[in-house]
N, C-alpha and C positions, 0 to 999 in steps of 0.2 A: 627518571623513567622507571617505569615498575619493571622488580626483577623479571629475566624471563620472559621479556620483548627485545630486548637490545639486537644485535645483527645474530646474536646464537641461537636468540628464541629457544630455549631451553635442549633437549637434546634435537631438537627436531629440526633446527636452523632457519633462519627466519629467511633466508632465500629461495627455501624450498615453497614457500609461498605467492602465490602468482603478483603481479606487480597492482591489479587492479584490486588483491586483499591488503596490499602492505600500503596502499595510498591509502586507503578507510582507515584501516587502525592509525595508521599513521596520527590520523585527524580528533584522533578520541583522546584527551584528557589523563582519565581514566582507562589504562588497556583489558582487553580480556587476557585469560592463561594460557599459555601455550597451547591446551589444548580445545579451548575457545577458537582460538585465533583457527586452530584447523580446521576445527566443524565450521568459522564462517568459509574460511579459503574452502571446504569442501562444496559449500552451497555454490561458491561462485563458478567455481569450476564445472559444477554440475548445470550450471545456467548456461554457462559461457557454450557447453558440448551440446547440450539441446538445442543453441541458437536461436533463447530470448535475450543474454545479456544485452545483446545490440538494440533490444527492443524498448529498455527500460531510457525512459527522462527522469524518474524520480524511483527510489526504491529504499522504503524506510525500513528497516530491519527492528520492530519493534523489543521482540522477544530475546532480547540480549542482555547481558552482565548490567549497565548502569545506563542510567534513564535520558543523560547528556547525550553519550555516545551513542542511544539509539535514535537522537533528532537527527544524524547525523542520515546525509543521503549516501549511501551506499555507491553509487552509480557517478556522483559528480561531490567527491566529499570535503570538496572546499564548499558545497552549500548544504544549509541546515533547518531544517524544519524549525516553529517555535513553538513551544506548548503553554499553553492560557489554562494552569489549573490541574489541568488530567494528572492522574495516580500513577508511577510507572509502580512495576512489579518484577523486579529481576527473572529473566527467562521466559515471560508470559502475556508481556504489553502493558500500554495505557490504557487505564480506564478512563471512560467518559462519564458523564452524569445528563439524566432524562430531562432536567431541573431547569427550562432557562433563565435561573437567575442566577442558577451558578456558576453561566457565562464558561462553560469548561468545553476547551477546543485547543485542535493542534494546527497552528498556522503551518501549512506546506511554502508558503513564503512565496509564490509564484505562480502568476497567471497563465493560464491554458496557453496562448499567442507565444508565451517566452519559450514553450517545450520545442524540443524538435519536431515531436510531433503535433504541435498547435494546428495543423491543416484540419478544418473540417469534417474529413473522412476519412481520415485515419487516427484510431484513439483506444486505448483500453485505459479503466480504471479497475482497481482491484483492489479486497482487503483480504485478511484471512481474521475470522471472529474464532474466540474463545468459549463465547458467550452463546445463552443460548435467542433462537432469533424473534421468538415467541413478544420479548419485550424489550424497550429502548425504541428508537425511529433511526433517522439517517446515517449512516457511517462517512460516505463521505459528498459531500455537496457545494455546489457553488453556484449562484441568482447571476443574469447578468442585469445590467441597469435597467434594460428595457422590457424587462419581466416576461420575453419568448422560451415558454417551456424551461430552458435554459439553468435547467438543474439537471444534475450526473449523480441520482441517490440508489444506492444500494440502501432499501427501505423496507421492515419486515413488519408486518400485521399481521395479527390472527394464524402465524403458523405461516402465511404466504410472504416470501420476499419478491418486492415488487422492484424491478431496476426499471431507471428512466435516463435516457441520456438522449438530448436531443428532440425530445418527442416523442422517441419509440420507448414503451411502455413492454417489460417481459416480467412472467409472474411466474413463479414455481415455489411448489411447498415445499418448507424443511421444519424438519425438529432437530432438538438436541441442539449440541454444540459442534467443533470446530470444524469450520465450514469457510471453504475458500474460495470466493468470488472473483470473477471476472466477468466484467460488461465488457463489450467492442464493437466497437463501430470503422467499418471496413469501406465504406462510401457504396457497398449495395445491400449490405444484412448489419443488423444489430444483431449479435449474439451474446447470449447466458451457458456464461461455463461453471458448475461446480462441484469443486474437489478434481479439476481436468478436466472435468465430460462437460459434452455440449448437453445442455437440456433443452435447448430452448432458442429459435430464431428469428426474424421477422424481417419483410422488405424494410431497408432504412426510408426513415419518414424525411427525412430532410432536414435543412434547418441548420442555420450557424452553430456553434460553440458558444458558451460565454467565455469573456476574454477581458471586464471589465475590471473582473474582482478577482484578489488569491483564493484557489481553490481552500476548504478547509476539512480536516477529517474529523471524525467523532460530532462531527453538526454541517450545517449547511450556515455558508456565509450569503446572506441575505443582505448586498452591502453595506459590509462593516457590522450586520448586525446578526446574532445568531438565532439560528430558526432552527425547530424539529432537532433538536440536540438527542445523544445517544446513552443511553446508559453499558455499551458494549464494551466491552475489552479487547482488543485487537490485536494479533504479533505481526503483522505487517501492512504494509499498503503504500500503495503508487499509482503512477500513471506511466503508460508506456505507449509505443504503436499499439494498430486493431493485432491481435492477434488470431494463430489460427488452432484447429483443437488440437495439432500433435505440440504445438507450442504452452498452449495451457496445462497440458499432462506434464510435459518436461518440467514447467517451474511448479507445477503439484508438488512431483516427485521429488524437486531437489529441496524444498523447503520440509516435506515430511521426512525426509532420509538422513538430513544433515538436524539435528535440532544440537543448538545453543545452550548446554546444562551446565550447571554449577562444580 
């Protein structure tokens, strides 16, 4: 075990850590530093008080120490994302490539039906990009067999990111970089959150989930096959319940407050 995790965790003591941070590290390989380990325990903590932890089914923590230990679900950390390719980058995410030949994707390993929240109308997906939104396509997507709308893309053209989830279609301009997305689907509004704020809402259109295929990030799983792949670099992303906007602020906050450094 690397120095500096053991039950002393360095001066800081590794009990003073809430139980839902010491099951993750627990899970990693590879540990962060003790003072790693706080900034994530701070993140959580900061989720757990705003009252989205309960919200998350999957929550990858890209922007961490080593590239293993960020496949690693933060939320349920006996399961693990897998990566086909993508670049990690200590502190900063996986990259992806625009290329589909380069076939580069991160399998989240789990169909929409197996989350807790699989119900229909209730659902957020979210990433936070590094990158800027101008170029690349999908970040995260998934087809279901019978080709109904039935992709969940946080999608940027021309300056415009366009989210689809279900049917419902929201569009809002960004420039620049890091930029943290949330789609939600509540079972009466599709809403666009980001960096916390709502921008953007619409009556929900209707319409199942796909449930066929694992969802995949950095491309859209087009079963089994990859489509609209991304050249973006990302430090996090999941799937949770719809959320609502003092909820999207809350995990803004704890993910810009607590950052993961060397």
């Amino acid at each position: 075990m690397r120095a500096g995790l053991g039950l002393g965790l360095g001066s800081g003591g590794g009990s003073l850590l809430l139980p839902e941070t010491r099951a993750y590290i627990a899970a990693m390989e590879i540990k962060p530093t003790a003072n790693q380990a706080k900034a994530i325990n701070a993140r959580v903590k900061a989720l757990i008080a705003g009252g989205v932890w309960p919200l998350f089914d999957q929550l990858l923590f890209y922007d961490i120490h080593d590239a293993t230990a960020a496949l690693i679900d933060a939320k349920v950390p006996t399961r693990s994302a897998t990566n086909n390719g993508c670049a990690h980058t200590a502190y900063n995410g996986y990259l992806g490539s625009a290329v589909v030949l380069d076939n580069k994707y991160i399998d989240s390993g789990i169909r929409l039906d197996q989350f807790a929240s699989g119900r229909n109308q209730d659902l957020s997906i979210f990433y936070w990009s590094n990158t800027n939104n101008t170029t690349g396509d999908v970040v995260v997507g998934v087809i279901g067999a019978n080709g109904i709308y039935v992709r969940v893309i946080p999608r940027a053209i021309a300056n415009t990111l366009r989210t689809q989830i279900c049917g419902g279609t929201l569009s809002y301009s960004l420039t620049g970089t890091n930029h943290f997305v949330i789609i939600s689907r509540d079972g009466s509004n599709v809403s666009l959150y980001v960096n916390g704020v709502l921008v953007q809402t619409q009556e929900e259109a209707g319409g199942d989930m796909p449930t066929t295929h694992n969802v995949w990030y950095l491309a859209v799983n087009n079963a089994g096959t990859i489509q609209l792949p991304s050249n973006k670099q990302i430090r996090l992303c999941g799937i949770a319940k719809a959320m609502t906007e003092s909820q999207a602020l809350s995990f803004y906050n704890a993910i810009l407050d607590n950052p993961v450094e060397a």
